[in-house]
One Martini backbone bead per residue (centre of mass of N, CA, C, O) as a GRO file, in nm:
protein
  419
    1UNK     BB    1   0.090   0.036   0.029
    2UNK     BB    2   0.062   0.389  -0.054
    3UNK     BB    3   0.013   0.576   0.223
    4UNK     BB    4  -0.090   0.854   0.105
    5UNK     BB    5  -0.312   0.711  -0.052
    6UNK     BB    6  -0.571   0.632  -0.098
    7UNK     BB    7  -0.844   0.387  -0.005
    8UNK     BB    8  -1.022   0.146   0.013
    9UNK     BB    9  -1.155  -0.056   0.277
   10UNK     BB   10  -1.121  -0.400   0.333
   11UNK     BB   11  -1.347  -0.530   0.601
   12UNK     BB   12  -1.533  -0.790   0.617
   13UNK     BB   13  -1.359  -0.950   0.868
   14UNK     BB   14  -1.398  -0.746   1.070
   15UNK     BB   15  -1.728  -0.705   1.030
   16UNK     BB   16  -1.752  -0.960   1.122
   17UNK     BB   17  -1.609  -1.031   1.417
   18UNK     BB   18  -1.778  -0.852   1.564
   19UNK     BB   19  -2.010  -0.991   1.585
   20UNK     BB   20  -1.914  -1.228   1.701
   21UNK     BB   21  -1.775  -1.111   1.981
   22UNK     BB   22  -2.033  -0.937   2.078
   23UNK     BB   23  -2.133  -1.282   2.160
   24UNK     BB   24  -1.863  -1.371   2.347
   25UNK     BB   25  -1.750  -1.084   2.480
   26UNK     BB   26  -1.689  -0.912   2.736
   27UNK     BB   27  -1.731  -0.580   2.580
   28UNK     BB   28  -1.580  -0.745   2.316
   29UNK     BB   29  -1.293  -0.705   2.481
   30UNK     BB   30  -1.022  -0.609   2.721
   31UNK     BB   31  -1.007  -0.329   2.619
   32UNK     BB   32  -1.149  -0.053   2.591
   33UNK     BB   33  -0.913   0.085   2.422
   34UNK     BB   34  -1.005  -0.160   2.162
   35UNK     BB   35  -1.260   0.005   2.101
   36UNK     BB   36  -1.418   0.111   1.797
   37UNK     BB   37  -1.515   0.377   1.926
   38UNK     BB   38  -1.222   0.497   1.997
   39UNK     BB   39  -1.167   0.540   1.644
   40UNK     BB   40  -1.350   0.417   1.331
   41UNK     BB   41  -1.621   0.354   1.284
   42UNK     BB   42  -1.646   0.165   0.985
   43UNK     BB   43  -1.312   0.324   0.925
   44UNK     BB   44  -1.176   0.068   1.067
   45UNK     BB   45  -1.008  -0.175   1.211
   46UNK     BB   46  -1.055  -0.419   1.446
   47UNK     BB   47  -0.845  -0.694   1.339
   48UNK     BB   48  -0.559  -0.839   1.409
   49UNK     BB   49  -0.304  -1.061   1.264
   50UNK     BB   50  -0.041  -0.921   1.222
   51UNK     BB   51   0.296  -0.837   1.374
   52UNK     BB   52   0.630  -0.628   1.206
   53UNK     BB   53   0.748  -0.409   1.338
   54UNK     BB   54   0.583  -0.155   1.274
   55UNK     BB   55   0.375  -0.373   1.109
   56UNK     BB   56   0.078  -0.433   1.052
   57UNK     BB   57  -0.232  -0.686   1.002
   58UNK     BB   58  -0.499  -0.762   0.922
   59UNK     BB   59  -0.754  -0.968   0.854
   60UNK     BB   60  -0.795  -0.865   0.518
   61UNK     BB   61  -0.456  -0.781   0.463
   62UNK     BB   62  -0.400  -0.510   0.567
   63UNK     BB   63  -0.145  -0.234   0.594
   64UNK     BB   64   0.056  -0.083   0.874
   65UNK     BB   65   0.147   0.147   1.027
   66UNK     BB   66   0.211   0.161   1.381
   67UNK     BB   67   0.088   0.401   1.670
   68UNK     BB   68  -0.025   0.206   1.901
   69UNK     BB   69   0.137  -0.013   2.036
   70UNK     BB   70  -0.059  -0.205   2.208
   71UNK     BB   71  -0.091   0.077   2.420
   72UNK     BB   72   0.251   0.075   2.477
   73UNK     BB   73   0.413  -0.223   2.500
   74UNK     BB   74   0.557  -0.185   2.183
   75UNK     BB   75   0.845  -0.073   2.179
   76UNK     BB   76   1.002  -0.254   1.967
   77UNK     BB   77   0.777  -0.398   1.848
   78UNK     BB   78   0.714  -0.632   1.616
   79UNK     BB   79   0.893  -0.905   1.659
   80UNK     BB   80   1.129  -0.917   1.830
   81UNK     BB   81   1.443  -1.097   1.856
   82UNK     BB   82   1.423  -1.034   2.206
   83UNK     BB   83   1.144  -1.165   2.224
   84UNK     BB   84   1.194  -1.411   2.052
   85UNK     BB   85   1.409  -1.564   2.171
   86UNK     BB   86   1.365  -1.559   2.477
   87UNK     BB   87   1.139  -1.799   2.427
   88UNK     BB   88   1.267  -2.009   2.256
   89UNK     BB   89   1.483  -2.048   2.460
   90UNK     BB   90   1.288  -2.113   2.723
   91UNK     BB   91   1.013  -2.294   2.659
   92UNK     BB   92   1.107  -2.588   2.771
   93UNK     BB   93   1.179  -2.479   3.096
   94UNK     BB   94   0.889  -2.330   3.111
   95UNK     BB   95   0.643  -2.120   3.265
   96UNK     BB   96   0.566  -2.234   3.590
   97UNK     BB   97   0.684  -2.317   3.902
   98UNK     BB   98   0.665  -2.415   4.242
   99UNK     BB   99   0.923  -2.245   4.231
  100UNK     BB  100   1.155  -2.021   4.262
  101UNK     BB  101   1.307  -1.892   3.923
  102UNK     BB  102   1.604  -1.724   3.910
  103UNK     BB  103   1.518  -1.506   3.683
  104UNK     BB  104   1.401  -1.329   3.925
  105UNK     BB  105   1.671  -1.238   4.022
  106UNK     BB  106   1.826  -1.156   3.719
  107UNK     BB  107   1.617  -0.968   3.664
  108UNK     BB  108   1.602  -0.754   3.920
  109UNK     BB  109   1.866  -0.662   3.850
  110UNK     BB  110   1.856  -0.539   3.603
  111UNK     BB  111   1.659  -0.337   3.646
  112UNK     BB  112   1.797  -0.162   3.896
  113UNK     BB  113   2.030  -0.095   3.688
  114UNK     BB  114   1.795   0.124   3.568
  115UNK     BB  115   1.663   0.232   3.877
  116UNK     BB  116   1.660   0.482   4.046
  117UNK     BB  117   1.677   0.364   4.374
  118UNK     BB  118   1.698   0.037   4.348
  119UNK     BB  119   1.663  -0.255   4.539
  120UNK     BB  120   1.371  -0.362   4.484
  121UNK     BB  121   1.165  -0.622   4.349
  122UNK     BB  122   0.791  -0.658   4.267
  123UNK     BB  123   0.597  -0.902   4.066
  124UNK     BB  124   0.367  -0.858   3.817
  125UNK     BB  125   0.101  -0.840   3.526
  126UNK     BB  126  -0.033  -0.502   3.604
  127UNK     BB  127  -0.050  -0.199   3.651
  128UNK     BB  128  -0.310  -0.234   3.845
  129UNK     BB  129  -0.139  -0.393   4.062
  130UNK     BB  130   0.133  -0.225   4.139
  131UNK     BB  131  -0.050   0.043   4.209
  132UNK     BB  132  -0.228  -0.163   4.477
  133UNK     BB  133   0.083  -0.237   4.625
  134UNK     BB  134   0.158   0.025   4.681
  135UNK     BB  135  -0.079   0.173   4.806
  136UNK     BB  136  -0.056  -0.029   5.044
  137UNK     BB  137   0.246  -0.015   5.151
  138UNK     BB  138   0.195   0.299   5.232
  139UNK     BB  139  -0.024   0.279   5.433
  140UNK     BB  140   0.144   0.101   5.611
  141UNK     BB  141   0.363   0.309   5.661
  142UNK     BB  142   0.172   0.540   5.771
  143UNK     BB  143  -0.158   0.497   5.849
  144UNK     BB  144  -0.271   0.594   5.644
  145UNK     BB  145  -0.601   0.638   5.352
  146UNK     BB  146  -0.506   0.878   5.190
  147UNK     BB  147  -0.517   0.984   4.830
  148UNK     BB  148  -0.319   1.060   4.525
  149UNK     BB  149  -0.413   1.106   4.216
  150UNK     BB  150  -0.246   1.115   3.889
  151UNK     BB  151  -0.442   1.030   3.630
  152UNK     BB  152  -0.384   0.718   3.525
  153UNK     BB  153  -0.414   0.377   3.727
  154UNK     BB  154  -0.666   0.222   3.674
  155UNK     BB  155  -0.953  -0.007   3.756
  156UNK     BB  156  -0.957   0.017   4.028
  157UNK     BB  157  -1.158   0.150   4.275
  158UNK     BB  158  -0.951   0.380   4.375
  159UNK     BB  159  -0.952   0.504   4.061
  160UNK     BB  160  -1.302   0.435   3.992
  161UNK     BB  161  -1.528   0.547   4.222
  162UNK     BB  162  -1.729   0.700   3.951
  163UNK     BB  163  -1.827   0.373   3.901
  164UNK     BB  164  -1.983   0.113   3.822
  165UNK     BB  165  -1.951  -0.113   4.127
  166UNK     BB  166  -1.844   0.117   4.322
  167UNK     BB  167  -1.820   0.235   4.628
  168UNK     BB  168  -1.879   0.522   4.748
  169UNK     BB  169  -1.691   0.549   4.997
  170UNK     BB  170  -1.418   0.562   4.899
  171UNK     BB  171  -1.360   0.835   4.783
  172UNK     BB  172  -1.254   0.968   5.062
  173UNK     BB  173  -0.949   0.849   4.979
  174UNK     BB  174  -0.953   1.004   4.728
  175UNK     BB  175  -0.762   1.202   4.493
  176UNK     BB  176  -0.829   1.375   4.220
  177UNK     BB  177  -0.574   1.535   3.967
  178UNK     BB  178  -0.551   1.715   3.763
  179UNK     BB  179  -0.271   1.804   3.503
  180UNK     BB  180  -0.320   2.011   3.217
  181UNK     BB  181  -0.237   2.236   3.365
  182UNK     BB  182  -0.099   2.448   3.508
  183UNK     BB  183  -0.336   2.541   3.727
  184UNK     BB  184  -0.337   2.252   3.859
  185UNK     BB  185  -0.102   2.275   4.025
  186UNK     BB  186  -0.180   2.452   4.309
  187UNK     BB  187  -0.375   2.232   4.395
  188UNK     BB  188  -0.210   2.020   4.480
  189UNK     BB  189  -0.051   2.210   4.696
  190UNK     BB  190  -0.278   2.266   4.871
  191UNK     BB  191  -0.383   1.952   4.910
  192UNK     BB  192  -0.075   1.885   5.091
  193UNK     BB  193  -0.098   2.097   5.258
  194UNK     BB  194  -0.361   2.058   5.399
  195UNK     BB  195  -0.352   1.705   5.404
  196UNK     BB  196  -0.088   1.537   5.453
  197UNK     BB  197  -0.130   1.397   5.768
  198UNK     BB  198  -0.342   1.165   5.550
  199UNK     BB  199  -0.164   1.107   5.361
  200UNK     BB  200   0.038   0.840   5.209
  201UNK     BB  201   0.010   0.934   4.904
  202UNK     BB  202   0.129   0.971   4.553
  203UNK     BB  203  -0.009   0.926   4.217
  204UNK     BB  204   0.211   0.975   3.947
  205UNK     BB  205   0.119   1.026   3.601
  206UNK     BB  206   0.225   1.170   3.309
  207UNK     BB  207   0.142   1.404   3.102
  208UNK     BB  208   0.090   1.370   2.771
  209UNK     BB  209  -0.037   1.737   2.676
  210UNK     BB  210   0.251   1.788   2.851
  211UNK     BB  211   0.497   1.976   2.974
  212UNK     BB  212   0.675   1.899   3.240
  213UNK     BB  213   0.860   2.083   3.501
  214UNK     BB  214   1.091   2.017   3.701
  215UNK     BB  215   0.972   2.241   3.939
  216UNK     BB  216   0.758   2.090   4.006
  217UNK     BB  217   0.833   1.796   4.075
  218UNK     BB  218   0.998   1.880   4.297
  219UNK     BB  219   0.811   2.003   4.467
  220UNK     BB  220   0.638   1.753   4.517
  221UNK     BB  221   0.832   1.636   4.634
  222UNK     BB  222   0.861   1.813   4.888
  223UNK     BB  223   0.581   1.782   4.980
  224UNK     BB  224   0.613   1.534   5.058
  225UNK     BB  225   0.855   1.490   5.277
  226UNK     BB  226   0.737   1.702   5.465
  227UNK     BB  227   0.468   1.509   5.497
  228UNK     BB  228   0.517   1.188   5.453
  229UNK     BB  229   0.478   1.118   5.216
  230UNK     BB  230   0.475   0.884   4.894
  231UNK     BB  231   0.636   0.898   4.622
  232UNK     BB  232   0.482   0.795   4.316
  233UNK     BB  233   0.563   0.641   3.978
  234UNK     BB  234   0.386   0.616   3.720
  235UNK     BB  235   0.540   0.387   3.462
  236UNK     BB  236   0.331   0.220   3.249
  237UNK     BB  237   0.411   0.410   2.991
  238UNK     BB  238   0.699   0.615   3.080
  239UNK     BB  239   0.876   0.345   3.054
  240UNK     BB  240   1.140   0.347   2.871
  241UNK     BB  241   1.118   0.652   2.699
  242UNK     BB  242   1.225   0.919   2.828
  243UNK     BB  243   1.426   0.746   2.995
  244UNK     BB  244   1.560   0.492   3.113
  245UNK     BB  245   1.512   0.579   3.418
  246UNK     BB  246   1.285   0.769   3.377
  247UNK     BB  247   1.138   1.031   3.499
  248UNK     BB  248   1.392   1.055   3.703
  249UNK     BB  249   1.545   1.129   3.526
  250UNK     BB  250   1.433   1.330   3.351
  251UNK     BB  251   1.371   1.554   3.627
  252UNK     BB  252   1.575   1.473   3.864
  253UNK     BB  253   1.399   1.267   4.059
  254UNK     BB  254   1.304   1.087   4.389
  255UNK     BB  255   1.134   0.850   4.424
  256UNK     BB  256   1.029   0.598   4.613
  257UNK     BB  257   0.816   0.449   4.408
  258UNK     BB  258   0.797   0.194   4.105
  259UNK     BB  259   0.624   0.183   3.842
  260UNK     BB  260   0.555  -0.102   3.590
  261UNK     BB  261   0.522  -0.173   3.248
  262UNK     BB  262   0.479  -0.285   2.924
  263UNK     BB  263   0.815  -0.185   2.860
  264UNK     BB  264   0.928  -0.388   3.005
  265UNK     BB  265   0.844  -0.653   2.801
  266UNK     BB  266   0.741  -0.579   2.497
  267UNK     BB  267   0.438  -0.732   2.557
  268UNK     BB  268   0.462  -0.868   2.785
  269UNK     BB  269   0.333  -1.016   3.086
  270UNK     BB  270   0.399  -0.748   3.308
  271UNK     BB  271   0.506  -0.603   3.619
  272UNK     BB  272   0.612  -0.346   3.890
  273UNK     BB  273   0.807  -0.282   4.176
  274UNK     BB  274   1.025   0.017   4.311
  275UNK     BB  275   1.283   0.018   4.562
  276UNK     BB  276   1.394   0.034   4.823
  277UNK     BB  277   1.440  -0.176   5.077
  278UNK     BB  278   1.312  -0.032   5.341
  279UNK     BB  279   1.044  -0.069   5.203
  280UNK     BB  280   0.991  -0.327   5.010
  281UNK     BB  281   1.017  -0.546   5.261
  282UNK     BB  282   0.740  -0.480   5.397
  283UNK     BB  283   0.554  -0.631   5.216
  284UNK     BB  284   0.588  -0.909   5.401
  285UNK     BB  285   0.345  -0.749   5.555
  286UNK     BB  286   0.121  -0.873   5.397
  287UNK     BB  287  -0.145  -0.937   5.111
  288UNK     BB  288   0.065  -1.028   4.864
  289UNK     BB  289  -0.038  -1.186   4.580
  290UNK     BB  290   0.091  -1.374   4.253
  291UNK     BB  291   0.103  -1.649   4.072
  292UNK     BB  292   0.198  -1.468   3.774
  293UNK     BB  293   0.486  -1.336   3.858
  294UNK     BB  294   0.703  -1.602   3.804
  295UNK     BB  295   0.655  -1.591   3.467
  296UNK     BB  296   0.925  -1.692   3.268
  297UNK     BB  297   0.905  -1.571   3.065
  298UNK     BB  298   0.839  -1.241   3.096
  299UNK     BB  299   1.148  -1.244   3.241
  300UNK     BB  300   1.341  -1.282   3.010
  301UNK     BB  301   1.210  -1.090   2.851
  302UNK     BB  302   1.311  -0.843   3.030
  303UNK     BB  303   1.612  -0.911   3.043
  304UNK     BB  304   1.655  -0.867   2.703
  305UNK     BB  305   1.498  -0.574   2.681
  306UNK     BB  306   1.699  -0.398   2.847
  307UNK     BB  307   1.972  -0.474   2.712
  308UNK     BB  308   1.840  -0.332   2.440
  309UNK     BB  309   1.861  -0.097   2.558
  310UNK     BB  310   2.143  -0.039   2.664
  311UNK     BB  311   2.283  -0.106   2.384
  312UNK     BB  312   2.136   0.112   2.233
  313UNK     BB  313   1.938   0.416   2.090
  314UNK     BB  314   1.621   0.390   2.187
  315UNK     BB  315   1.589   0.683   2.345
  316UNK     BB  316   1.724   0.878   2.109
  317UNK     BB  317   1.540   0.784   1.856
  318UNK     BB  318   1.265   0.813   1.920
  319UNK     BB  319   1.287   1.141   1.992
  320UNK     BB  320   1.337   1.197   1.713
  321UNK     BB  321   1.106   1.102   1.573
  322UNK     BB  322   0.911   1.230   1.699
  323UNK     BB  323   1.010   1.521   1.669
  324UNK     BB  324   0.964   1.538   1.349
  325UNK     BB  325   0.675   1.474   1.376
  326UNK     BB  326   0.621   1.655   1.520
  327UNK     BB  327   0.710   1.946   1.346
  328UNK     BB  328   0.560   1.870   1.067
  329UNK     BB  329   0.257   1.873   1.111
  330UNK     BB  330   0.288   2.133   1.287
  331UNK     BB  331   0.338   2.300   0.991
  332UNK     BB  332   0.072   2.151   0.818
  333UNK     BB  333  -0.156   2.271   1.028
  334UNK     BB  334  -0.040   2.556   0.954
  335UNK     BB  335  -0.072   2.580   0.629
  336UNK     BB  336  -0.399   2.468   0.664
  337UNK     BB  337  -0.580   2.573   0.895
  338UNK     BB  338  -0.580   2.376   1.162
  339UNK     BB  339  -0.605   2.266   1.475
  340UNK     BB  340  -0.366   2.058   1.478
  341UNK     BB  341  -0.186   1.981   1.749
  342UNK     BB  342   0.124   1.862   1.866
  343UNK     BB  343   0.183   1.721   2.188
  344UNK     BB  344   0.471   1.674   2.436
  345UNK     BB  345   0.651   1.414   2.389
  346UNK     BB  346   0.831   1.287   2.179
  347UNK     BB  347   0.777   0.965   2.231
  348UNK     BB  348   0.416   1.099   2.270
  349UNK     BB  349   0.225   1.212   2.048
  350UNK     BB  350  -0.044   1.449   2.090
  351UNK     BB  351  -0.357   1.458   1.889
  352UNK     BB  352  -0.474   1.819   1.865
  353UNK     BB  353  -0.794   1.969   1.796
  354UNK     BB  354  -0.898   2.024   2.103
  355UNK     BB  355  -0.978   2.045   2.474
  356UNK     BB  356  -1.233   1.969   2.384
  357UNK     BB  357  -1.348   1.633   2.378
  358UNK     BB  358  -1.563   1.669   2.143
  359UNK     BB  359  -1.444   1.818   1.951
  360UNK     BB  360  -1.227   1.642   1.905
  361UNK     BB  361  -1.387   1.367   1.779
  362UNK     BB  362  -1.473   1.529   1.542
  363UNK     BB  363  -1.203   1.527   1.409
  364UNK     BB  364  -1.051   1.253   1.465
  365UNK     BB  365  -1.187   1.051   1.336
  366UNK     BB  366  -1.169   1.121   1.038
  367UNK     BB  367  -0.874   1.114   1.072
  368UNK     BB  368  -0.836   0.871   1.089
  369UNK     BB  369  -0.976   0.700   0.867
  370UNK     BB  370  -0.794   0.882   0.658
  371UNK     BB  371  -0.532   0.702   0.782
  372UNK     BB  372  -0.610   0.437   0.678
  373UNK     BB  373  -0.649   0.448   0.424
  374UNK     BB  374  -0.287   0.519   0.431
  375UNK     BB  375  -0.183   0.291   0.618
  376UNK     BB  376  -0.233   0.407   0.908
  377UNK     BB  377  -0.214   0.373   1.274
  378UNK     BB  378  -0.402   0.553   1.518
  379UNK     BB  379  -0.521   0.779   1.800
  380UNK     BB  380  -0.708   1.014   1.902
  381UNK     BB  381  -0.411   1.113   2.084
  382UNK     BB  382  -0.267   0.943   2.173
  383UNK     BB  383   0.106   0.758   2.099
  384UNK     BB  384   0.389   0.565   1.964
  385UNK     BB  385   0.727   0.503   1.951
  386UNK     BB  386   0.951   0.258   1.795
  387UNK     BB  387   1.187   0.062   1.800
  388UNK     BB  388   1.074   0.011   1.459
  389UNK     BB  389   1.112   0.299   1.344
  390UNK     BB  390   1.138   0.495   1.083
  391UNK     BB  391   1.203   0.733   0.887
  392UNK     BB  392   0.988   0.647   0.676
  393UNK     BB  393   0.779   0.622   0.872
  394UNK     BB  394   0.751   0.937   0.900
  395UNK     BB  395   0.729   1.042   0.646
  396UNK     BB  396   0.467   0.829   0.561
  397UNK     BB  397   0.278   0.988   0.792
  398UNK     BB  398   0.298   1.300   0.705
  399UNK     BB  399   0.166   1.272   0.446
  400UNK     BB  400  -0.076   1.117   0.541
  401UNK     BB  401  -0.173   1.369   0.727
  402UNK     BB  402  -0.166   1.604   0.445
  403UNK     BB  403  -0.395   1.416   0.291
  404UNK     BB  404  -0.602   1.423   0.518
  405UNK     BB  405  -0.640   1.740   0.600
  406UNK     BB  406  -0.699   1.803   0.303
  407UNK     BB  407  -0.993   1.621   0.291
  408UNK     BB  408  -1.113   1.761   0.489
  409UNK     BB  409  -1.102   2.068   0.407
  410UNK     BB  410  -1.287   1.999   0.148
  411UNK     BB  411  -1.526   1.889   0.309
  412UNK     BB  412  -1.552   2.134   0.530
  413UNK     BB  413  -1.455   2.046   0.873
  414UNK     BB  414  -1.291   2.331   0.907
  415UNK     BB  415  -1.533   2.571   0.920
  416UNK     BB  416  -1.563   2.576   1.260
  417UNK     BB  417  -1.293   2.599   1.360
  418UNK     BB  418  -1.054   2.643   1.594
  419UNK     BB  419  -0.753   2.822   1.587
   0.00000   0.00000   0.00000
């Protein structure tokens, strides 16, 4: 496929098997954000069929460059060789045994040796596993019971306390803090000022659509400090991105706990807690348990993993393929009076038309659409740069980009957009 040129696509096989999904999968799918409606329903594909390097390929046969990247896992891209071997080499000698199996020793020592600050680590499956033994282990080591998350830190009730099926009173315990504005931010400060002395932890994960500057970071540290609060850096995204040691490295701040997850293993199921020896031990006093955090194929891909990122040149590849993409786009944004600009950290790129988030799906959609037409699968917020993009793969989506926004542009879409 030339991926500037457009082309109807043929989806026969993703919208047959939607409908037959729809019939056995509670959901639809395993994970909220790879519902179509997230997309371009009826004019982007379903399911996908296989995936190497940058391009995946649908269920039809279409092929495309990928920068939803797993929703952030496939750092390195699909199937490459150090998770690919890493399986091949391994699988032989089974997959979880009855007794703790050396990898967990080799992985955690391996990956200590790039996180700032860590001395132990104890391995879990997702995400929101990894920010949920954080947080009961703050409030142990505290004795208090309120919490500060800042962004998305997963499904938990205590994440999610104003959603169906979730106990009303969790609330009282949570503070949801945004950060999209600089605005936001003395709120926070405010909030640590004000209750500090109940407060347990800060859980705290990197927003998209902003970079935040080092002092303001710093700042929440001190205040965390002064009150005896926890400072956790939820790292499940922006971990093995913005630098090898992750945030702390990025802003040059020392958290006292970090969760990981995604690019932990490039895509096998892990995730992370890590931190301190005298933090971390208290671990032992707990009700932490979780039978396929010892799965050690999914051990072995992160300790290849690590590998492949320290010894490649992988953290400042991603951020300047981003940097060029955000760079181009909003040049070429700029030049045809479309609303869209590219915002964020350079290997995380943040696709906004509008600050509104309805105004923004009212773009994003569309723009998605014809951006599958020419052969790229895009988010219609953040993206993701990964360890198996091209310089070529960034030029063929930009003229792509370009392509897209004027067809949109013609269409007539962007005649009421704010500039």
């Amino acid at each position: 496929m030339t991926t500037h040129t457009s082309q109807t696509l043929n989806l026969t096989e993703s919208l047959s098997l939607h409908q037959e999904g729809e019939k056995y999968i509670a959901g639809f799918t395993q994970s909220m954000m790879k519902k179509p409606e997230q997309f371009a329903k009826g004019h982007f594909p379903v399911y996908l069929a296989k995936g190497q390097g940058s391009k995946v390929t649908d269920v039809d046969g279409n092929e495309y460059i990928d920068f939803i990247c797993g929703l952030a896992a496939n750092t390195l891209g699909h199937n490459h060789p150090a998770v690919v071997n890493a399986i091949t080499e391994n699988l032989t000698n089974g997959l979880i045994h009855s007794l703790p199996a050396p990898v967990e020793i080799k992985t955690a020592k391996n990956l200590i040796s790039i996180i700032p600050g860590a001395e132990k680590v104890r391995f879990f499956k997702t995400g929101a596993d990894a920010n949920s033994a954080a947080i009961r282990l703050t409030r142990h080591l505290t004795g208090r019971e309120e919490i500060v998350t800042i962004g998305y830190n997963g499904w938990h009730d205590q994440y999610q306390f104003d959603t169906p099926g979730v106990p009303e009173g969790i609330q009282k315990y949570t503070h949801r803090m945004p950060l999209f504005t600089p605005m936001d931010e003395p709120k926070i400060l405010e909030l640590l000022e004000s209750r500090g002395d109940k407060i347990a932890a800060v859980l705290m994960s990197v927003p998209y659509n902003r970079t935040l500057t080092a002092d303001f970071v710093k700042t929440v540290r001190q205040h965390c400090s002064d009150k005896g609060i926890y400072l956790v850096f939820d790292e499940v995204v922006t971990g093995f991105r913005l630098a090898l040691g992750g945030a702390q490295e990025f802003f040059g701040v020392q958290a006292d706990l970090v969760t990981l997850s995604k690019g932990i293993a490039a895509g096998m199921p892990l995730s992370a807690v890590a931190g301190p020896s005298d933090t971390l031990s208290r671990m032992d006093e707990l009700q932490v348990s979780t039978t396929f955090g010892g799965e050690m194929l999914s051990l072995e891909v992160c300790n290849a993993v690590i590998d492949e990122y320290k010894r490649t040149d992988y953290i400042e590849r991603i951020a300047k393929l981003g940097r060029i993409l955000k760079e181009e786009v909003n040049a070429i944004s700029a030049s045809l009076g479309t609303p869209l600009n590219v915002v964020g950290y350079d290997p995380i790129p943040m696709f906004l038309f509008a600050k509104n988030p309805v105004e923004h799906v009212k773009y994003a959609e569309p723009f998605l659409a014809e951006m599958a037409k020419r052969g790229v699968l895009m988010r219609r917020e953040v993206n993701f740069i990964s360890g198996a993009h091209t310089e070529e793969d960034i030029n063929v989506a930009i003229q792509a980009v370009k392509a897209s926004l004027e067809a949109m542009k013609a269409n007539g879409l962007f005649e009421n957009a704010a500039k």
